[in-house]
C-alpha positions in Angstrom: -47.8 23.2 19.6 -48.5 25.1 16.9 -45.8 27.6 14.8 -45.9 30.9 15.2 -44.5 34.0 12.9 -41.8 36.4 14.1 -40.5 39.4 12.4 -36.6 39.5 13.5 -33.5 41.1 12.1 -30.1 38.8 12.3 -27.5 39.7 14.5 -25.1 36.8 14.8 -24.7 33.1 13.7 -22.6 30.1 14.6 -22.7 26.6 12.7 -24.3 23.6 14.3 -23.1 20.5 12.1 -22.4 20.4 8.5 -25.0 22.6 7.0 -27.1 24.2 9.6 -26.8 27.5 11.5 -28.1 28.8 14.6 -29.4 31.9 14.4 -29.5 34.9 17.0 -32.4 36.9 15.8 -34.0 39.9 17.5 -37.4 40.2 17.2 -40.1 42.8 17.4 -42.4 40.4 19.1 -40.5 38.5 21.3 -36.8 40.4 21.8 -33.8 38.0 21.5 -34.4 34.8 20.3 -32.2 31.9 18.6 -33.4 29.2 16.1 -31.9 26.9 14.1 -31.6 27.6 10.0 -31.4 23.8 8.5 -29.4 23.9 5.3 -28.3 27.3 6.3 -24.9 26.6 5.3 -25.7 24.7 1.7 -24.7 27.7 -1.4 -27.1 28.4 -3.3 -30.3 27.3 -0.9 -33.0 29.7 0.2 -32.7 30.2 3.8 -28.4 30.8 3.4 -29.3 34.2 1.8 -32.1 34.8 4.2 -29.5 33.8 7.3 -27.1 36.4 6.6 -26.3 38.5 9.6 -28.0 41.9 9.3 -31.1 40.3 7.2 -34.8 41.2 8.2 -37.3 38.4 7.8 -40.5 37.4 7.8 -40.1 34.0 9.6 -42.4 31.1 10.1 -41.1 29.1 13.4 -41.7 25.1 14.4 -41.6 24.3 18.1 -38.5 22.4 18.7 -37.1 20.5 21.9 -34.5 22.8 23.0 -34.2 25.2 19.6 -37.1 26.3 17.9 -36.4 25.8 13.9 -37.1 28.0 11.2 -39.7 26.6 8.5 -39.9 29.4 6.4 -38.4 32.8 5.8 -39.1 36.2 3.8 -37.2 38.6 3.6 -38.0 42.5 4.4 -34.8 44.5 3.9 -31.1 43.6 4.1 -29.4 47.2 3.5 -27.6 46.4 0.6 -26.0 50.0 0.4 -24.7 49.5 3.5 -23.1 46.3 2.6 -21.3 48.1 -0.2 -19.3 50.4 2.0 -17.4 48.6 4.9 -16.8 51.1 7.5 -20.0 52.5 7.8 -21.0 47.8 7.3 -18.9 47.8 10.6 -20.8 50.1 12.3 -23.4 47.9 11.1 -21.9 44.7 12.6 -21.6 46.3 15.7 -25.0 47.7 16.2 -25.7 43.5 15.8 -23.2 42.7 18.2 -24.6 45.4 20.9 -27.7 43.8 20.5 -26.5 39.7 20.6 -25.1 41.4 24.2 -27.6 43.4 25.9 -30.8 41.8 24.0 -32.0 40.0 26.7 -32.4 43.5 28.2 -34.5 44.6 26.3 -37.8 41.7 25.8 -40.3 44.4 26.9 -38.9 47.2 24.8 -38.5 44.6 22.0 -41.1 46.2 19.5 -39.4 50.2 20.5 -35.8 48.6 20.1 -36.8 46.0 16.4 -37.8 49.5 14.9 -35.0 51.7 16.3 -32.5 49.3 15.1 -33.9 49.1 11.7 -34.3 52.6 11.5 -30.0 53.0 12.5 -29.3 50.7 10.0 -30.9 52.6 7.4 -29.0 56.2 8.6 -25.7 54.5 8.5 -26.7 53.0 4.9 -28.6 56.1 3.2 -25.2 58.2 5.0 -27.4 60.2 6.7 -24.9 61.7 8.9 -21.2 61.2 10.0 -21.1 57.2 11.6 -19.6 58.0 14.9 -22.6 60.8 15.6 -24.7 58.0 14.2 -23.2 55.8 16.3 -23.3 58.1 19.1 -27.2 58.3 18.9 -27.8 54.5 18.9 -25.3 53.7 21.7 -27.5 56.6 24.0 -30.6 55.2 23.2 -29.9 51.4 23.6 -28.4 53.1 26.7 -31.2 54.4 27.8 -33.7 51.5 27.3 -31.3 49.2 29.5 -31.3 51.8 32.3 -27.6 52.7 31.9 -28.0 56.0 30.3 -24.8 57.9 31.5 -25.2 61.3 33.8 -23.7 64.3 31.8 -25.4 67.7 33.2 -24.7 66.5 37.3 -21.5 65.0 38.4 -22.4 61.7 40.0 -20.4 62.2 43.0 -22.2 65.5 44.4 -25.2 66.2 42.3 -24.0 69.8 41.3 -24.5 70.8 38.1 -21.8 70.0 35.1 -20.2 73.2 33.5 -16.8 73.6 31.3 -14.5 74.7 34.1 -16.1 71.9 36.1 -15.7 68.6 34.3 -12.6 66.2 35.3 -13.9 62.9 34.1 -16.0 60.1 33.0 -16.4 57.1 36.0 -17.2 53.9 34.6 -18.6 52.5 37.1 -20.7 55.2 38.7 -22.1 55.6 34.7 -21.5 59.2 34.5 -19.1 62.7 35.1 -17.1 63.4 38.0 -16.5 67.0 38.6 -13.0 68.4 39.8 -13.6 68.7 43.1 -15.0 64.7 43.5 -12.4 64.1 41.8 -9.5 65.7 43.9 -11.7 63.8 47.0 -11.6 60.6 45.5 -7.7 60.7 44.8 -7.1 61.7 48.6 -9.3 58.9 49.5 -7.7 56.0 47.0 -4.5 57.6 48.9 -6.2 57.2 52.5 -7.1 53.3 51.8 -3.7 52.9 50.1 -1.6 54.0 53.5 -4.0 51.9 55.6 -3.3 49.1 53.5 0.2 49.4 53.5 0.0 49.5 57.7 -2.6 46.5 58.0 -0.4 44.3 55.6 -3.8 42.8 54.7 -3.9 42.0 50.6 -8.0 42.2 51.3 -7.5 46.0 52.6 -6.8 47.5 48.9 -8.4 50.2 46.2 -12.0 49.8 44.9 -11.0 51.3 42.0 -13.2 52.1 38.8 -11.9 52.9 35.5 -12.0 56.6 34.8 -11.4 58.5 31.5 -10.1 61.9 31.7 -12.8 64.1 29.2 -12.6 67.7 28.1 -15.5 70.5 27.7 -15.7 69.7 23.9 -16.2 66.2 23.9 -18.5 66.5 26.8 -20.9 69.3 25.0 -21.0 66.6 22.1 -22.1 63.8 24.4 -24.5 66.4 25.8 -25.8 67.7 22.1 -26.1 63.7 21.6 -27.9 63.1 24.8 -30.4 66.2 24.3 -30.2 66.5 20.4 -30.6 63.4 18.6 -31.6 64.7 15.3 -28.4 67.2 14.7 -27.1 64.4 12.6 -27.9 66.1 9.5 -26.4 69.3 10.7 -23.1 69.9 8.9 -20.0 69.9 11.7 -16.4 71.4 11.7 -13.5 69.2 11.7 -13.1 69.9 15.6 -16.8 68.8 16.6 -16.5 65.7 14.0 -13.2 64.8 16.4 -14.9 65.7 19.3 -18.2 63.2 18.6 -15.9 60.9 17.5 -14.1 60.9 20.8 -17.3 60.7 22.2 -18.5 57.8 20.8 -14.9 56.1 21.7 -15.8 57.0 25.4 -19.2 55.6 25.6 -18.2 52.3 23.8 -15.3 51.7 26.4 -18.5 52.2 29.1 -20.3 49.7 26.9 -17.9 47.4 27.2 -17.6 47.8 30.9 -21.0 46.8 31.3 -20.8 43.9 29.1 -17.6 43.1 30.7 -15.8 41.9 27.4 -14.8 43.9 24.5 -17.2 44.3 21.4 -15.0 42.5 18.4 -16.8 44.5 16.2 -14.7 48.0 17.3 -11.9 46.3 16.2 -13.0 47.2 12.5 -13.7 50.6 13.3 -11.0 51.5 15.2 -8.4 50.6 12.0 
């Protein structure tokens, strides 16, 4: 069959022998896709500049038996000012690893998500913006394109409408905010199935519980301003809003990484 040309940005790598790499690319054509790099892992050749993670390419692909291989490869952009600072670099690196995860998601958004990413990855780089609201913003849209966009103006047990005096908590596994009174319900009913369990003696019989994080009215109205507001990034903040989106972001990774089910080794930079 004949090649065909991709325009794909690098977000993760393992070796395959001596001196190749696979590559996990996602494209604006064809969403995730891997390939193998030959000579990837030779200094000094071609295609191991063009293979770093993070990279945007022009590529040319061959048809291969189970991996397509890459034949030839320009690069676009590789964000060298955000290579030269390394916290906003691991915000970078975890914007890749979000995307190696939840890719496969996103094959007919793939053209919306190539340029949203891209675009990210330049904010971070040109500091346009504190990186956790930046963060923030990417984390709600790639949200939102999976269909796991999280409920913040109606608690997700009853449907009423969120308000300051209202809010109790964010529910994992429902994907959004539990208001106080849900919340009081839910804790009488964990206790309900918890004495029936005890009087069945049956190990079966126990909680279905989700993983809740208590969230209060500041960080909320930031994941709200987030949600609704994606553009106040270049809007100066005071200290307590900066710790408040930062919080924010924090919550909404640990419902990121309940829906991937693993934890994002990227965080473990930021987080330092």
């Amino acid at each position: 069959m004949p090649n065909y040309s991709l325009t794909a940005i690098n977000v993760g790598s393992f070796a395959l022998g001596e001196a190749d790499r696979i590559l996990t690319l996602f494209s604006a054509e064809r969403g995730l896709v891997r390939a193998v790099a030959k000579g990837a892992r030779k200094p000094g050749t071609k295609i191991a500049g063009r293979a770093d993670v993070l990279n945007v390419n022009k590529l040319m692909l061959a048809r291969g038996r189970s991996l397509d291989i890459i034949v030839q490869a320009e690069q676009i952009e590789s964000f060298p000012k955000l290579r030269q600072d390394l916290f906003r670099l691991a915000y970078g690196l975890y914007y890749a690893e979000l995307t190696a995860q939840f890719g496969e998601g996103l094959e007919e958004e793939a053209e919306i998500f190539f340029g949203y990413l891209c675009q990210a990855l330049r904010l971070q780089a040109e500091a346009k913006g504190e990186p956790a609201i930046l963060c923030l913003d990417f984390e709600l849209k790639l949200l939102e394109l999976l269909g796991y966009k999280p409920e913040l103006d109606f608690c997700v047990g009853c449907r009423r409408v969120l308000s300051n005096p209202s809010i109790a908590v964010f529910d994992h596994e429902l994907g959004g905010i539990l208001c106080q009174s849900c919340l009081v319900e839910d804790r009488r009913m964990q206790r309900h199935q918890v004495a029936e369990a005890s009087a069945d003696y049956r190990p079966e019989a126990g909680l279905s519980s989700s993983l809740k994080t208590h969230i209060t009215p500041l960080v909320w109205q930031a994941l709200v301003s987030a949600s609704h507001d994606p553009e106040r990034h270049n809007a100066q903040v005071s200290a307590s809003i900066s710790r408040a989106n930062t919080a924010g972001c924090r919550l909404i990774q640990t419902y990121i990484e309940h829906k991937a089910g693993r934890r994002m080794k990227a965080l473990d930079l930021i987080k330092v």
